[in-house]
mmCIF file of the N, C-alpha and C atoms, coordinates in Angstrom:
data_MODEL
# 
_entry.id   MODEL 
# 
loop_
_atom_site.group_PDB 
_atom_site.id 
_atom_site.type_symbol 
_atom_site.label_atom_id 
_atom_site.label_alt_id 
_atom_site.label_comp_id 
_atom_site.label_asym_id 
_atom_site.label_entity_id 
_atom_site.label_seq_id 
_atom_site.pdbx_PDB_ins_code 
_atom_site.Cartn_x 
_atom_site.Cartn_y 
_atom_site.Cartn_z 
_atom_site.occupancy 
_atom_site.B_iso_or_equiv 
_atom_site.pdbx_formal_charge 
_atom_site.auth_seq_id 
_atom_site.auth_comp_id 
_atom_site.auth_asym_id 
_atom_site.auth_atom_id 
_atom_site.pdbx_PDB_model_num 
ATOM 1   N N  . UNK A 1 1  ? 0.847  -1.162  0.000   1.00 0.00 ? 1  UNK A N  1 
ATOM 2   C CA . UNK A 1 1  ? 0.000  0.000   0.000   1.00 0.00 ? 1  UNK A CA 1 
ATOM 3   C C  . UNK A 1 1  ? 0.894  1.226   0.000   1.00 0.00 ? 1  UNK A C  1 
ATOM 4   N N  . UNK A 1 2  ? 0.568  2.278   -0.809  1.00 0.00 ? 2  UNK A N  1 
ATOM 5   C CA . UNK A 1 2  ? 1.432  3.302   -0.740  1.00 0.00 ? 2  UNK A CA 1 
ATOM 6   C C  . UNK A 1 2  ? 0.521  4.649   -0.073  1.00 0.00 ? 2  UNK A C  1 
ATOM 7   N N  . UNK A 1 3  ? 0.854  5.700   0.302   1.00 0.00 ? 3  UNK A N  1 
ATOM 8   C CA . UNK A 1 3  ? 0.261  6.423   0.673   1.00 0.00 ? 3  UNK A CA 1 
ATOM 9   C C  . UNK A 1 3  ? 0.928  7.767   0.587   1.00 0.00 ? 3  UNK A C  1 
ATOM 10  N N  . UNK A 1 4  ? 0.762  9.220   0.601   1.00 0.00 ? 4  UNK A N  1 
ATOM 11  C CA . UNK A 1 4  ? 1.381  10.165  0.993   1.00 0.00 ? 4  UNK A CA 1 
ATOM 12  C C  . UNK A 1 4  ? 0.719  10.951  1.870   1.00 0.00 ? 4  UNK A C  1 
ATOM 13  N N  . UNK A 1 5  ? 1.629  11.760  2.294   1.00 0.00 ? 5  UNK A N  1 
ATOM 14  C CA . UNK A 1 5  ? 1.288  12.539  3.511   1.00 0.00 ? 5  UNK A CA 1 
ATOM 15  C C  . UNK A 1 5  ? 1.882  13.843  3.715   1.00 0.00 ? 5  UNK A C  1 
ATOM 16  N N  . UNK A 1 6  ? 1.350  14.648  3.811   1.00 0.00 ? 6  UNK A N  1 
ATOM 17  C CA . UNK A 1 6  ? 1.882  16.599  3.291   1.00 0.00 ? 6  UNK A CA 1 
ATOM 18  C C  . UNK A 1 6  ? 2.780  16.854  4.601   1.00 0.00 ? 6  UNK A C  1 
ATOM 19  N N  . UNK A 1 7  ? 3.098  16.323  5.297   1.00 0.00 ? 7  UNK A N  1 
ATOM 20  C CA . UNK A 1 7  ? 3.742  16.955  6.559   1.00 0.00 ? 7  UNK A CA 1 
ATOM 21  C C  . UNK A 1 7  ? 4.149  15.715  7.185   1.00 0.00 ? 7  UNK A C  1 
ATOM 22  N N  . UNK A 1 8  ? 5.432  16.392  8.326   1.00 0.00 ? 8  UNK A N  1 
ATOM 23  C CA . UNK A 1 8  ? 5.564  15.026  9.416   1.00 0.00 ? 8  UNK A CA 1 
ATOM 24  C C  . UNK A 1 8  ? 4.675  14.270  10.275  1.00 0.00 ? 8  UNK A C  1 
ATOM 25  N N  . UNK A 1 9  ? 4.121  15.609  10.700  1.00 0.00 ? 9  UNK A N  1 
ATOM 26  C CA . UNK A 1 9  ? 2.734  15.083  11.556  1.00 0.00 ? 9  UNK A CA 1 
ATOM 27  C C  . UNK A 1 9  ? 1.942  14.341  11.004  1.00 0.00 ? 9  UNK A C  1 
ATOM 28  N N  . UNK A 1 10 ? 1.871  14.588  9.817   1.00 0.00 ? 10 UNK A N  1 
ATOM 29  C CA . UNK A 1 10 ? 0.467  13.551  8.725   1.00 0.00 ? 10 UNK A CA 1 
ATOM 30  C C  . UNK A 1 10 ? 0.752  12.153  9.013   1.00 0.00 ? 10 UNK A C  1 
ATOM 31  N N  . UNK A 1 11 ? 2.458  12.010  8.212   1.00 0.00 ? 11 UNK A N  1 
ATOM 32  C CA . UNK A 1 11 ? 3.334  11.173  8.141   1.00 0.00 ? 11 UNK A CA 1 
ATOM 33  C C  . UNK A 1 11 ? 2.744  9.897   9.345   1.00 0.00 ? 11 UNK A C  1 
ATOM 34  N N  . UNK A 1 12 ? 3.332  11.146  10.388  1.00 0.00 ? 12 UNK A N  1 
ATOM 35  C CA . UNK A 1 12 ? 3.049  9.969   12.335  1.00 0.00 ? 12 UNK A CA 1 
ATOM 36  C C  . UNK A 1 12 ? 1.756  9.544   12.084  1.00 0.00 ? 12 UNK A C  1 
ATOM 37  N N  . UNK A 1 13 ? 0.849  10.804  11.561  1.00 0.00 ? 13 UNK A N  1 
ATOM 38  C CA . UNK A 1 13 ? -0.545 10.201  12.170  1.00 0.00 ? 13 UNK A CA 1 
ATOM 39  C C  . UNK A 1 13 ? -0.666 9.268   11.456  1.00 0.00 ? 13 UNK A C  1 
ATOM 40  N N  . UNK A 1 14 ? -0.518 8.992   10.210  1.00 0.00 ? 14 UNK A N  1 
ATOM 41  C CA . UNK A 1 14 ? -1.178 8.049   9.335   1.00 0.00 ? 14 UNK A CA 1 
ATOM 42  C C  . UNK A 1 14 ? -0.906 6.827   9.820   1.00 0.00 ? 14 UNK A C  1 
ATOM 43  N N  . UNK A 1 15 ? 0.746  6.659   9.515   1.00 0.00 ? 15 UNK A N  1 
ATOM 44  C CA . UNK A 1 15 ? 1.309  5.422   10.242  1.00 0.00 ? 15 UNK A CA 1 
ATOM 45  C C  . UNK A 1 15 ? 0.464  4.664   11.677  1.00 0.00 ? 15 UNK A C  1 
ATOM 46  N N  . UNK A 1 16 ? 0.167  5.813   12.744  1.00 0.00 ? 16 UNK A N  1 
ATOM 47  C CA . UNK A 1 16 ? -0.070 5.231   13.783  1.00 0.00 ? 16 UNK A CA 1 
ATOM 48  C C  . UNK A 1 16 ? -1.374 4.687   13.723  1.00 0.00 ? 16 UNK A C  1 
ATOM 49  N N  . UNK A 1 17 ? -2.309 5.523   12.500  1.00 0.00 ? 17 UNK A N  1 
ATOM 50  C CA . UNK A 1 17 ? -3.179 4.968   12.756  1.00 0.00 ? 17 UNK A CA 1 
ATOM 51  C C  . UNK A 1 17 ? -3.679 3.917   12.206  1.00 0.00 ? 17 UNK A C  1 
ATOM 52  N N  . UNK A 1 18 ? -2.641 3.850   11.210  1.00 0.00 ? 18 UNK A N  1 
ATOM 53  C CA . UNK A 1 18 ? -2.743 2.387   10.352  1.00 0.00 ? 18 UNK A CA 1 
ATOM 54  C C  . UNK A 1 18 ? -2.622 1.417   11.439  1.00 0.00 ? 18 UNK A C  1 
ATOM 55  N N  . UNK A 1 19 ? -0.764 1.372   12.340  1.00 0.00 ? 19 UNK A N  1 
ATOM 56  C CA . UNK A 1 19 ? -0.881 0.569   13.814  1.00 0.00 ? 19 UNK A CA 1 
ATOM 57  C C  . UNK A 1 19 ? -1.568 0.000   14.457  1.00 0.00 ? 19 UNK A C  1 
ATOM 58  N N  . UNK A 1 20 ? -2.162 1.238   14.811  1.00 0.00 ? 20 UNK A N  1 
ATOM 59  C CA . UNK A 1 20 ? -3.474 0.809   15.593  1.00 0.00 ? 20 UNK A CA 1 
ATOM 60  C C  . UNK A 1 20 ? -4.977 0.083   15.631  1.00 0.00 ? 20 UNK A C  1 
ATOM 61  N N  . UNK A 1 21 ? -5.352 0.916   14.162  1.00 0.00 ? 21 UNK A N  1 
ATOM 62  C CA . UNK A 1 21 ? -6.354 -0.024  13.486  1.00 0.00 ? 21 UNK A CA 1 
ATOM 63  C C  . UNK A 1 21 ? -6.365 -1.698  13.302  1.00 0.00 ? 21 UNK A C  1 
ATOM 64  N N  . UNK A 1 22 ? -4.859 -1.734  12.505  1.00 0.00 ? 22 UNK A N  1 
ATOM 65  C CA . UNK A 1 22 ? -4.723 -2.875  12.153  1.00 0.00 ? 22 UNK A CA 1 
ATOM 66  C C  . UNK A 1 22 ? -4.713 -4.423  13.333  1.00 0.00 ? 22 UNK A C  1 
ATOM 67  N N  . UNK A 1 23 ? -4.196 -3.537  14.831  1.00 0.00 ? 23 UNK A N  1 
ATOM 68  C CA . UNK A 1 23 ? -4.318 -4.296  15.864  1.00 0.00 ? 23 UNK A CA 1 
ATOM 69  C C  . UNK A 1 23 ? -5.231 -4.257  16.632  1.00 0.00 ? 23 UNK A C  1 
ATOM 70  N N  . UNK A 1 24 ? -5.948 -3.537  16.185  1.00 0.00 ? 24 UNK A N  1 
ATOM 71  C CA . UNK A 1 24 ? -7.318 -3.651  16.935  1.00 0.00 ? 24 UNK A CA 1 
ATOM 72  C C  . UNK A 1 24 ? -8.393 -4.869  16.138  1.00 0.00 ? 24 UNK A C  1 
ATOM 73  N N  . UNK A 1 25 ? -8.358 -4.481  14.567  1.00 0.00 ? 25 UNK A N  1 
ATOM 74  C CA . UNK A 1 25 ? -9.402 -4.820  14.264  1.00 0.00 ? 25 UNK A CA 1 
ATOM 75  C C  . UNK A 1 25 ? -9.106 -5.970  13.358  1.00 0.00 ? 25 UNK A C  1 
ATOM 76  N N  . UNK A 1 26 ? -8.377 -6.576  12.932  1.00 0.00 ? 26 UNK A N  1 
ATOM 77  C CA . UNK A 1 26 ? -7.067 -7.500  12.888  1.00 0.00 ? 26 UNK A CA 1 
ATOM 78  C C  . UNK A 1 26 ? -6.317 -8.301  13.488  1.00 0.00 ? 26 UNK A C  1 
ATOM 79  N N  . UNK A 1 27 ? -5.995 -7.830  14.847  1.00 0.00 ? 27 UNK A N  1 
ATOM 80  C CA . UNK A 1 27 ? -4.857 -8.326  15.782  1.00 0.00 ? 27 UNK A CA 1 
ATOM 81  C C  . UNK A 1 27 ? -3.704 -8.496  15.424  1.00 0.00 ? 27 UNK A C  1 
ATOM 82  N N  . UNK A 1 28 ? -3.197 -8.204  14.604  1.00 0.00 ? 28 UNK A N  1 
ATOM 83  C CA . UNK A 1 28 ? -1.911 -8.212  13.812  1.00 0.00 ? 28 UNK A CA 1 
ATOM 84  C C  . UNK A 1 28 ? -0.767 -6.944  14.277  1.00 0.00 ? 28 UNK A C  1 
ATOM 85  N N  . UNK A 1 29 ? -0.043 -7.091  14.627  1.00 0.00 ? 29 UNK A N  1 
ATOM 86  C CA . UNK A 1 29 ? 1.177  -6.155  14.937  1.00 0.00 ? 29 UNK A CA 1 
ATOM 87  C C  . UNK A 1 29 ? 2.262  -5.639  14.223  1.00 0.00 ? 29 UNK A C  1 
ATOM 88  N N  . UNK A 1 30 ? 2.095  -4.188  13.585  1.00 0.00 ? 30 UNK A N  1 
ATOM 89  C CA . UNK A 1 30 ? 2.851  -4.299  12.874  1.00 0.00 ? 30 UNK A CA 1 
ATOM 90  C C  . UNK A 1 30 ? 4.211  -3.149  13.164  1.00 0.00 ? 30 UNK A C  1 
ATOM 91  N N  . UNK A 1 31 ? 5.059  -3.297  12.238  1.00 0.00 ? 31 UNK A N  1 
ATOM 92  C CA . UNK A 1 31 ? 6.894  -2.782  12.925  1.00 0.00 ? 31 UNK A CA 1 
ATOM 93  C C  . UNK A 1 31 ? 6.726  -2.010  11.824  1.00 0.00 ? 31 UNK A C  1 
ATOM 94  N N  . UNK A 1 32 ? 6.773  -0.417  12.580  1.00 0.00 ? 32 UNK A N  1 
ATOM 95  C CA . UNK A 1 32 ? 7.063  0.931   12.000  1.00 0.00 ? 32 UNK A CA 1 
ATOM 96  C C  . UNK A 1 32 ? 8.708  1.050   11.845  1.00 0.00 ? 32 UNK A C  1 
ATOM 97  N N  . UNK A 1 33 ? 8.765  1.684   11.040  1.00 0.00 ? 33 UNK A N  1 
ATOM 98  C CA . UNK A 1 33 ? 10.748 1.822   10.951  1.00 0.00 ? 33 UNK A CA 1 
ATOM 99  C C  . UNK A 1 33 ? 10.427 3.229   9.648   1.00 0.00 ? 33 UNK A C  1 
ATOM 100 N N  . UNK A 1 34 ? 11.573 3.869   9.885   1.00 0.00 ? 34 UNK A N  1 
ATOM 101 C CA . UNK A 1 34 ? 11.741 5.021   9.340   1.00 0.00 ? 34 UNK A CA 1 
ATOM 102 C C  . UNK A 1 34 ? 11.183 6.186   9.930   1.00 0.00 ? 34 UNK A C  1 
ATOM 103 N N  . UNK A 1 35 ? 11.455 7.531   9.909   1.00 0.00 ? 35 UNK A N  1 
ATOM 104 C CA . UNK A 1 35 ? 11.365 8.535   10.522  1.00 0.00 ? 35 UNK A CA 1 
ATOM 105 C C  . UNK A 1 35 ? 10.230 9.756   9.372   1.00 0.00 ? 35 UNK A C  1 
ATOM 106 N N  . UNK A 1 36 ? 9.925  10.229  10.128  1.00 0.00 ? 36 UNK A N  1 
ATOM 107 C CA . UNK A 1 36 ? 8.678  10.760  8.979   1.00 0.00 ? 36 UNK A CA 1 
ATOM 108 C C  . UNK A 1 36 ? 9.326  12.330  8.917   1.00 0.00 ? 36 UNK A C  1 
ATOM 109 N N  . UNK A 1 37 ? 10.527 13.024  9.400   1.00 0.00 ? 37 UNK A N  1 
ATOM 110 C CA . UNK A 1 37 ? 11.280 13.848  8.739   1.00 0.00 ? 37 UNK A CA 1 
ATOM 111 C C  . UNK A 1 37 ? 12.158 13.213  7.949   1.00 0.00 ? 37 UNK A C  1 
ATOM 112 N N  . UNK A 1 38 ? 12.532 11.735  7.471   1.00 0.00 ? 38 UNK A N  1 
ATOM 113 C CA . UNK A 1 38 ? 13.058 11.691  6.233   1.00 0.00 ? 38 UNK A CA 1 
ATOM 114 C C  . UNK A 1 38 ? 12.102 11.395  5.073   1.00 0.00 ? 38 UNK A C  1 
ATOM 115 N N  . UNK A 1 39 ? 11.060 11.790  5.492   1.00 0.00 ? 39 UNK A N  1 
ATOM 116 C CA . UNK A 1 39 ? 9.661  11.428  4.284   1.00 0.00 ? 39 UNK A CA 1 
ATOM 117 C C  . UNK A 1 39 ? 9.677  10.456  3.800   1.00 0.00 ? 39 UNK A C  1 
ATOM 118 N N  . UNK A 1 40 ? 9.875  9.010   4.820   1.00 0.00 ? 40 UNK A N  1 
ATOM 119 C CA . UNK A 1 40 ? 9.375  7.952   4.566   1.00 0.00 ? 40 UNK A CA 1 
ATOM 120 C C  . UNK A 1 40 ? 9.210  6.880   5.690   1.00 0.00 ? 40 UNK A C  1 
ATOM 121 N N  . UNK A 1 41 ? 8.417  6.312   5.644   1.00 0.00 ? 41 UNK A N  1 
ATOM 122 C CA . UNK A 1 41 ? 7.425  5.827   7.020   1.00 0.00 ? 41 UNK A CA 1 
ATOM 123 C C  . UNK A 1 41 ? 7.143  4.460   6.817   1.00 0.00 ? 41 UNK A C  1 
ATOM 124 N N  . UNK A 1 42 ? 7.835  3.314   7.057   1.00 0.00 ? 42 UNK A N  1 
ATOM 125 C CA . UNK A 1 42 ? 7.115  1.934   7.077   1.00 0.00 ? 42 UNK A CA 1 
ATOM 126 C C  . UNK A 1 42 ? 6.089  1.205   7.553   1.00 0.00 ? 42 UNK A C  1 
ATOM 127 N N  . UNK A 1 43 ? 5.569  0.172   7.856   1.00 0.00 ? 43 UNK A N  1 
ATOM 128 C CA . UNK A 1 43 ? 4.576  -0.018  8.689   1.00 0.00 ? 43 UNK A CA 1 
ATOM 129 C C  . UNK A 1 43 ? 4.484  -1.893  7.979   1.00 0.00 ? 43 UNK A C  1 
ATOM 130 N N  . UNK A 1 44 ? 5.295  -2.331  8.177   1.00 0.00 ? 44 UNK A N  1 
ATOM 131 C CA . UNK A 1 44 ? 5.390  -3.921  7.885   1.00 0.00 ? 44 UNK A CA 1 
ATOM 132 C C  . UNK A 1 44 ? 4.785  -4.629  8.640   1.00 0.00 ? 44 UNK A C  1 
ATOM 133 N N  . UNK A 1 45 ? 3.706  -5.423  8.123   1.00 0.00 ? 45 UNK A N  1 
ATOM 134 C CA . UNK A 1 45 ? 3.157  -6.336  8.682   1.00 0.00 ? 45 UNK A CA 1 
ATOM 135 C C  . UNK A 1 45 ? 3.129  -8.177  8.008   1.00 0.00 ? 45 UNK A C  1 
ATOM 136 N N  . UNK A 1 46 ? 4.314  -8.056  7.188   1.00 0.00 ? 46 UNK A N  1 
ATOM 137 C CA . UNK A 1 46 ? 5.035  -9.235  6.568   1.00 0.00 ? 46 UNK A CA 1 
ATOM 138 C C  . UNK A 1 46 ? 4.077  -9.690  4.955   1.00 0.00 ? 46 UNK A C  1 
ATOM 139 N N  . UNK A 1 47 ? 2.922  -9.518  4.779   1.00 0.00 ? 47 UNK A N  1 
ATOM 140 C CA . UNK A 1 47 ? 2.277  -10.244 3.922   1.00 0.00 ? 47 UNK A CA 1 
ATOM 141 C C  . UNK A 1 47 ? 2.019  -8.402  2.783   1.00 0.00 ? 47 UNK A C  1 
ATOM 142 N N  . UNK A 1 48 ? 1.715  -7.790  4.016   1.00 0.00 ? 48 UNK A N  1 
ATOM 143 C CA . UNK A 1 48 ? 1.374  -6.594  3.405   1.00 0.00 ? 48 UNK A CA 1 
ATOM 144 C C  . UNK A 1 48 ? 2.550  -4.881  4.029   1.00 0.00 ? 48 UNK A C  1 
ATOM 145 N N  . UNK A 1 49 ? 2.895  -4.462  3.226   1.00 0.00 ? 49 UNK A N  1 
ATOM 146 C CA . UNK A 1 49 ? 3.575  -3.414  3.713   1.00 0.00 ? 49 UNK A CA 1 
ATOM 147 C C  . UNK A 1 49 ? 3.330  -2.394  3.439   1.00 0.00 ? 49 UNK A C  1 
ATOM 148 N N  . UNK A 1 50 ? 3.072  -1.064  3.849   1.00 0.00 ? 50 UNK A N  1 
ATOM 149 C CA . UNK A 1 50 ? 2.661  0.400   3.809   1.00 0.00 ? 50 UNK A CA 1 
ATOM 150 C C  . UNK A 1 50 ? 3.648  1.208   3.771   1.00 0.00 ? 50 UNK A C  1 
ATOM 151 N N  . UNK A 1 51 ? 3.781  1.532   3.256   1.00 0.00 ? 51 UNK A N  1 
ATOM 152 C CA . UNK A 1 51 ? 4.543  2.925   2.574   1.00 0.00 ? 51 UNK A CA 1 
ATOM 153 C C  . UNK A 1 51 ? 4.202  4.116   2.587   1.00 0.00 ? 51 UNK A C  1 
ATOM 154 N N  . UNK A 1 52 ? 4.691  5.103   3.374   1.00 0.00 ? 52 UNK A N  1 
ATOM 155 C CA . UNK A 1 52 ? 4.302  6.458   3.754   1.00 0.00 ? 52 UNK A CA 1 
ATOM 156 C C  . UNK A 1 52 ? 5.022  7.371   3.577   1.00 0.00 ? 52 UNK A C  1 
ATOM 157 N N  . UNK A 1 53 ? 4.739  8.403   2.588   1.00 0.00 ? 53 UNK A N  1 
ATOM 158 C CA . UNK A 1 53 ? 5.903  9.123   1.951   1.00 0.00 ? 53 UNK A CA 1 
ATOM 159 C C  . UNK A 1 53 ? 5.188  10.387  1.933   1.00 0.00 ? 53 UNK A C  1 
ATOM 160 N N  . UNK A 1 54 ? 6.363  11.486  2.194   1.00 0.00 ? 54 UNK A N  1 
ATOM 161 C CA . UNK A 1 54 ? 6.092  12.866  1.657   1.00 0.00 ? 54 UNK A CA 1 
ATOM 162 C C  . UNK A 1 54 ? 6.383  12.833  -0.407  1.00 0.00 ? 54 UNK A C  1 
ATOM 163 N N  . UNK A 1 55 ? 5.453  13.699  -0.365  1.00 0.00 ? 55 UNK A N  1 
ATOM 164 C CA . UNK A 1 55 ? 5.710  14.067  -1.628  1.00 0.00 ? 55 UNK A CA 1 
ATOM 165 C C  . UNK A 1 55 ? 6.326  14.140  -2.649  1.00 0.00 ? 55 UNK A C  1 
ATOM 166 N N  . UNK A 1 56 ? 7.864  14.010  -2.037  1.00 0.00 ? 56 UNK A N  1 
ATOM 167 C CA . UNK A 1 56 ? 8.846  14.258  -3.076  1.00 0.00 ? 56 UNK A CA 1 
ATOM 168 C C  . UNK A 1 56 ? 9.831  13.225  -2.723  1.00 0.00 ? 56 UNK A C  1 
ATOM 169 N N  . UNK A 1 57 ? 9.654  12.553  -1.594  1.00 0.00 ? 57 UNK A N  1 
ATOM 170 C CA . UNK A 1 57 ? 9.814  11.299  -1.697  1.00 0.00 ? 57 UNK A CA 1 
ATOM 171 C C  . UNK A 1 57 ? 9.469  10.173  -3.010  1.00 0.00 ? 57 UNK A C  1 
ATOM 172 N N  . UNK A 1 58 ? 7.873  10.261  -2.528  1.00 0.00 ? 58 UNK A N  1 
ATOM 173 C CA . UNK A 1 58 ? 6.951  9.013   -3.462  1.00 0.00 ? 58 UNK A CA 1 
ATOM 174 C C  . UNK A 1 58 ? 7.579  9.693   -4.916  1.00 0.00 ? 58 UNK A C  1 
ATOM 175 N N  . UNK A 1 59 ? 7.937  10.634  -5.305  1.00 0.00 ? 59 UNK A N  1 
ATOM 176 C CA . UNK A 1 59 ? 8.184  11.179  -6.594  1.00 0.00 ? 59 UNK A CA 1 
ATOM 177 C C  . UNK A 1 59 ? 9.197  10.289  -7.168  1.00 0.00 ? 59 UNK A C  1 
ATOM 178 N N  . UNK A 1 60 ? 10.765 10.596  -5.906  1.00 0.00 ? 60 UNK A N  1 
ATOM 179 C CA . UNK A 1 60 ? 12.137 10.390  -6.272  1.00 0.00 ? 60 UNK A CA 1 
ATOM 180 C C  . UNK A 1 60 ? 11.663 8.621   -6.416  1.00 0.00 ? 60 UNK A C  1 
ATOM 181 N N  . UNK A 1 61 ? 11.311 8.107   -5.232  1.00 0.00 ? 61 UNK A N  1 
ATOM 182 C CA . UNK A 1 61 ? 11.408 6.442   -5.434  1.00 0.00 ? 61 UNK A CA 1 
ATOM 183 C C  . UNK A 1 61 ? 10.468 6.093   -6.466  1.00 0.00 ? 61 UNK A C  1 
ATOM 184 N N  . UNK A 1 62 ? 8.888  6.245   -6.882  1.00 0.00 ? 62 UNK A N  1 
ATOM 185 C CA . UNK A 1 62 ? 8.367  6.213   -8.044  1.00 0.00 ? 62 UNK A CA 1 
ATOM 186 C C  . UNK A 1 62 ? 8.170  4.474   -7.707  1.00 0.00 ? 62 UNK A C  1 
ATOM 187 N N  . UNK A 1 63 ? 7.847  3.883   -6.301  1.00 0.00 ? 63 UNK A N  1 
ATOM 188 C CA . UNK A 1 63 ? 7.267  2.755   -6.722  1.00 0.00 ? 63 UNK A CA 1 
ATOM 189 C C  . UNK A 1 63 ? 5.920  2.271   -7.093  1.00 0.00 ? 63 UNK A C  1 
ATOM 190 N N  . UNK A 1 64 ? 5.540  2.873   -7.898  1.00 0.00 ? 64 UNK A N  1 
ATOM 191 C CA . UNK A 1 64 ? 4.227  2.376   -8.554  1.00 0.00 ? 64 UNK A CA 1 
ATOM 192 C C  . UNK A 1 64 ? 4.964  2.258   -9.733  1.00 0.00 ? 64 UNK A C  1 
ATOM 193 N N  . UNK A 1 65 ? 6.169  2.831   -10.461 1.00 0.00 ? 65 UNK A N  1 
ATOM 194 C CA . UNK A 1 65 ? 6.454  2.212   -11.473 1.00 0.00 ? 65 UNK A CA 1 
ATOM 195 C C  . UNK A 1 65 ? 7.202  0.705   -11.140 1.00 0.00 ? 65 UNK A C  1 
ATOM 196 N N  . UNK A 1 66 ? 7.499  0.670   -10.247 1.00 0.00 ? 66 UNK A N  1 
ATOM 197 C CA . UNK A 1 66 ? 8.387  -0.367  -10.291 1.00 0.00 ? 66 UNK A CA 1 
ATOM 198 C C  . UNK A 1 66 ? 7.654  -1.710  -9.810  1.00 0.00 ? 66 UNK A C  1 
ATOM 199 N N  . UNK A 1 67 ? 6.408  -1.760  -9.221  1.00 0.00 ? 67 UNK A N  1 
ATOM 200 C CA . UNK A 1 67 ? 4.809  -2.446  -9.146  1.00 0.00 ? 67 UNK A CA 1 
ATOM 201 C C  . UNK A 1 67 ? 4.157  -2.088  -10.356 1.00 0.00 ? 67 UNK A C  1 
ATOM 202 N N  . UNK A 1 68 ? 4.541  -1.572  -11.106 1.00 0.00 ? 68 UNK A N  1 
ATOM 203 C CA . UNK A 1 68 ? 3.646  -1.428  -12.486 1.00 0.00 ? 68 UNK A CA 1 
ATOM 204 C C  . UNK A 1 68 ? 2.656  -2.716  -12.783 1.00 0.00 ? 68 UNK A C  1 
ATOM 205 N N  . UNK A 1 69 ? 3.198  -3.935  -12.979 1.00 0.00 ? 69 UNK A N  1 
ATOM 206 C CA . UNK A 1 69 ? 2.934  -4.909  -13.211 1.00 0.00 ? 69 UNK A CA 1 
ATOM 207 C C  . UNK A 1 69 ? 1.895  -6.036  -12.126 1.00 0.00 ? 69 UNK A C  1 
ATOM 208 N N  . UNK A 1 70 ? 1.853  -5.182  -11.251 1.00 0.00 ? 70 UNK A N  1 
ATOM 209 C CA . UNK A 1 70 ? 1.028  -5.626  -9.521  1.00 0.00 ? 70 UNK A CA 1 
ATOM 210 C C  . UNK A 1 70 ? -0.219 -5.499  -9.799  1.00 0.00 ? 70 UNK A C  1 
ATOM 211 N N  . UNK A 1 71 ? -1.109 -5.895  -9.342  1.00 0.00 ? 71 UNK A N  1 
ATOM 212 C CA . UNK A 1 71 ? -2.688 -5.795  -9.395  1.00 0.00 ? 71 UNK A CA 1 
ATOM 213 C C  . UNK A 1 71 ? -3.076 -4.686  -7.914  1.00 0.00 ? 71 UNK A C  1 
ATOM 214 N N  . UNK A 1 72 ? -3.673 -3.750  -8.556  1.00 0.00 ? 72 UNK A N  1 
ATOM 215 C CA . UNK A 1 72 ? -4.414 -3.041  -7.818  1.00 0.00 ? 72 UNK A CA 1 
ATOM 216 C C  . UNK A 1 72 ? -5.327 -3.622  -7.029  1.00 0.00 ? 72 UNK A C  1 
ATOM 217 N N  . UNK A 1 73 ? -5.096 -4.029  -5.130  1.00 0.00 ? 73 UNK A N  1 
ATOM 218 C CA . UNK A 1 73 ? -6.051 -4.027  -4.599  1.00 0.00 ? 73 UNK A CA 1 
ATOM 219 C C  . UNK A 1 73 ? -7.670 -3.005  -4.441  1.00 0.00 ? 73 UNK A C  1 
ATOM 220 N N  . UNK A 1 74 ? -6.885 -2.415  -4.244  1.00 0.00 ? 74 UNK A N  1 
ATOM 221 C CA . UNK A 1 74 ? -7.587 -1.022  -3.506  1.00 0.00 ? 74 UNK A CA 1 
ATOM 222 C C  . UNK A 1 74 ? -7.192 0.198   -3.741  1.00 0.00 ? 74 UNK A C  1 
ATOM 223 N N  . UNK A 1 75 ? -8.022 1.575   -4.432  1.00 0.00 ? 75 UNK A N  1 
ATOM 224 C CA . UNK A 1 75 ? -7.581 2.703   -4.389  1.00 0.00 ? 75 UNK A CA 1 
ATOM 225 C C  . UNK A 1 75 ? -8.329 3.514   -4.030  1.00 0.00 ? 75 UNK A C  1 
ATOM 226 N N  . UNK A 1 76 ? -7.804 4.348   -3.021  1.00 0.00 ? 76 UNK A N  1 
ATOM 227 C CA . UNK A 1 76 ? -8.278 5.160   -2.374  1.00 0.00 ? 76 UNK A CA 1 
ATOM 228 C C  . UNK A 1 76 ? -7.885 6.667   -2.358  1.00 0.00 ? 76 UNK A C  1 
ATOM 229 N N  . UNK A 1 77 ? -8.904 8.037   -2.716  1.00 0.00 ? 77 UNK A N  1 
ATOM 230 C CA . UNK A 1 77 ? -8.282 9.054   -3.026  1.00 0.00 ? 77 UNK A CA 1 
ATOM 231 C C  . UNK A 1 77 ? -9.193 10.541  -2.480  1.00 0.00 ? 77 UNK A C  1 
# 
């Protein structure tokens, strides 16, 4: 899942609330890594991984080209 987020704060919130959701309503635990002042935010939960990027991040890395070939679960906008 990729996502962006206009600010650091976005960044935290999103992440956490992905976290949280996901262990609540799920039970699944998942391992944040990366810092959301380097505009990019993990959130691994082994089968599925989230990706949280500022802007010019998601630009420079560009992985939707490199999933080009991936099937769209879900888009959300």
């Amino acid at each position: 899942m990729l996502c962006t987020g206009t600010s650091d704060r976005m960044l935290d919130a999103l992440a956490d609330a992905a976290v949280e959701t996901v262990r609540t309503k799920h039970h699944k635990k998942g391992r944040k890594q990366g810092e959301a002042r380097d505009g990019w935010v993990v959130v691994d939960y082994g089968d599925v991984v989230v990706h949280l990027f500022s802007p010019d991040q998601r630009d420079h890395y560009d992985l939707e080209e490199l999933w080009s070939d991936g099937k769209v679960l879900i888009r959300v906008q």
